[in-house]
N, C-alpha and C positions, 0 to 999 in steps of 0.2 A: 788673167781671165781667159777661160778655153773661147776657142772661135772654131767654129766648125766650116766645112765648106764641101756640098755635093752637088751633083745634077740631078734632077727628076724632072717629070712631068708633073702640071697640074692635073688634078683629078676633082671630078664631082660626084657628091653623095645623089644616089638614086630616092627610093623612099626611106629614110632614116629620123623618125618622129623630126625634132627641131632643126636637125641640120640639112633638111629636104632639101636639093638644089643649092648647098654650099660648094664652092669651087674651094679648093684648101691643096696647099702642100702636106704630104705624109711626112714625118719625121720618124724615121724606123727606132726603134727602141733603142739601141746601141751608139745611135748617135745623138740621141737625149742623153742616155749616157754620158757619154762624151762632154759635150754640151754644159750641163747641171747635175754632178752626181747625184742621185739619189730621190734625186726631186721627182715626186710623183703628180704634183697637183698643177696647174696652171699659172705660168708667169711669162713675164715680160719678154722681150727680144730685143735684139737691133742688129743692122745690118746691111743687107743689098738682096732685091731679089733683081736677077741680071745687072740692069746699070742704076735701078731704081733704086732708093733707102727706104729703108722701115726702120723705122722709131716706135717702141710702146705698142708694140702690136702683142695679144696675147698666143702663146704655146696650149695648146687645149688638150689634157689627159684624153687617152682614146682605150686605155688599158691594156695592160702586161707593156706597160713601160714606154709605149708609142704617144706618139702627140698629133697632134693637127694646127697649121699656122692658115686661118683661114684665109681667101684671097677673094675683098669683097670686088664691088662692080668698079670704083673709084680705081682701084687699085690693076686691074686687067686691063684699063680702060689704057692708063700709061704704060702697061707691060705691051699694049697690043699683045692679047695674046688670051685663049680661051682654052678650056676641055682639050689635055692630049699636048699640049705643045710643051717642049723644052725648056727648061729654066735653070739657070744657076742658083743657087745660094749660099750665102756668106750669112752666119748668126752668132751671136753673142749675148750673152744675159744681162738685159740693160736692166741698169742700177743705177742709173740717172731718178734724181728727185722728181715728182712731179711738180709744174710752178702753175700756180693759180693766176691766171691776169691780174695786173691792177686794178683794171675798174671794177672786176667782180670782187675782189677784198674789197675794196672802199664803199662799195654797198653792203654785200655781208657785215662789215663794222658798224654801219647803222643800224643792222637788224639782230641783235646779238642772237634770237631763241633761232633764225635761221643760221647765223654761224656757230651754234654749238649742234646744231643740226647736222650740217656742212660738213664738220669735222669728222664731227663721229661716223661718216660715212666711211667706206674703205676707200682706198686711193681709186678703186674701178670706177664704182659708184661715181664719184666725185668727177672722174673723167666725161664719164656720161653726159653731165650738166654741162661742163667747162667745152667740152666739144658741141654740143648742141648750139651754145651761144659764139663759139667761133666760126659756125658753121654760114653765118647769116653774112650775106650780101652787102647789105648795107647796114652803113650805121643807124638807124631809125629803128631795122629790124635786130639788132644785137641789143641795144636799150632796152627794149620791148621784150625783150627773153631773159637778159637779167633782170628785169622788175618780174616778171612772170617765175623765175627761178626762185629769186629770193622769198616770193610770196610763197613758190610752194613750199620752199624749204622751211620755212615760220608754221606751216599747216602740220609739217613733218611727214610731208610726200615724198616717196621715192620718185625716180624719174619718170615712171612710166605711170604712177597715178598721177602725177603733173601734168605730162603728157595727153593722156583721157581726159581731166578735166577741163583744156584746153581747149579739145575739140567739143568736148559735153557743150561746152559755155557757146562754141561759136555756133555747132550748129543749131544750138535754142536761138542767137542770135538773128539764125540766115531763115528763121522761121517767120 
């Protein structure tokens, strides 16, 4: 498996329609190359940026063969490190499975029309949910988003109409 390894600076997009204010590493064409022959569309990584790991983060086509590894705030936050500064990086095209938690399989299996929902997402998709609900603090609040997931998943909501109708709901609620 190729593993690449350079230095750059991080950079951020100016006004750029959706990636307004993205902080991202360039990935020059050559060393996509390098990298993933051929591959033109957007996939996985893993690696190091500095001393940090990146696991499952996505490579973003940016055209004639260049990519983008965006670098969200979570992620700067441990780099200490903003717009302009130095960074190493080490990457390799991860091809690790994605693994669903237990307790959201053992719910999806009681709601079959959400796991066949579920499935037939792509593996992104499906990250979307799976992180949303690892994201949560406490256990009360991760219950409360797999039963919120699974519901959407049974409706046949994407994430982000789950998401809206979430808020829809609360804020007729805080009416």
């Amino acid at each position: 498996m190729a593993r690449i390894r350079f230095t750059t600076q991080l950079e951020r997009f100016g006004q750029l329609g959706e990636k307004t204010g993205w902080t991202y590493i360039a990935l020059a064409a050559d060393l996509a190359e390098e990298l993933n022959p051929g591959c033109r569309s957007s996939y996985r990584v893993k690696g190091r940026i500095d001393k940090m790991p990146v696991k499952g983060v996505a490579l973003v086509p940016m055209g004639e063969g260049a990519f983008i590894l965006a670098v969200n705030a979570a992620m700067r936050k441990e780099l200490k490190k903003e717009r302009g500064a130095a960074v190493s990086v080490e990457l390799s095209v991860d091809t690790d499975a994605f693994e669903v938690p237990a307790d959201i399989n053992e719910c999806l299996a009681d709601e079959p029309a959400a796991a066949a929902f579920f499935r037939a997402l792509t593996p992104g998709h499906q990250r979307y949910f799976v992180r949303w609900v690892d994201s949560a603090k406490t256990e009360p609040t991760r219950a409360k988003r797999i039963a919120q997931m699974v519901d959407g998943l049974a409706r046949g909501w994407s994430y982000g109409e789950m998401i809206r109708a979430a808020r829809a709901k609360k804020e007729k609620e805080d009416y």
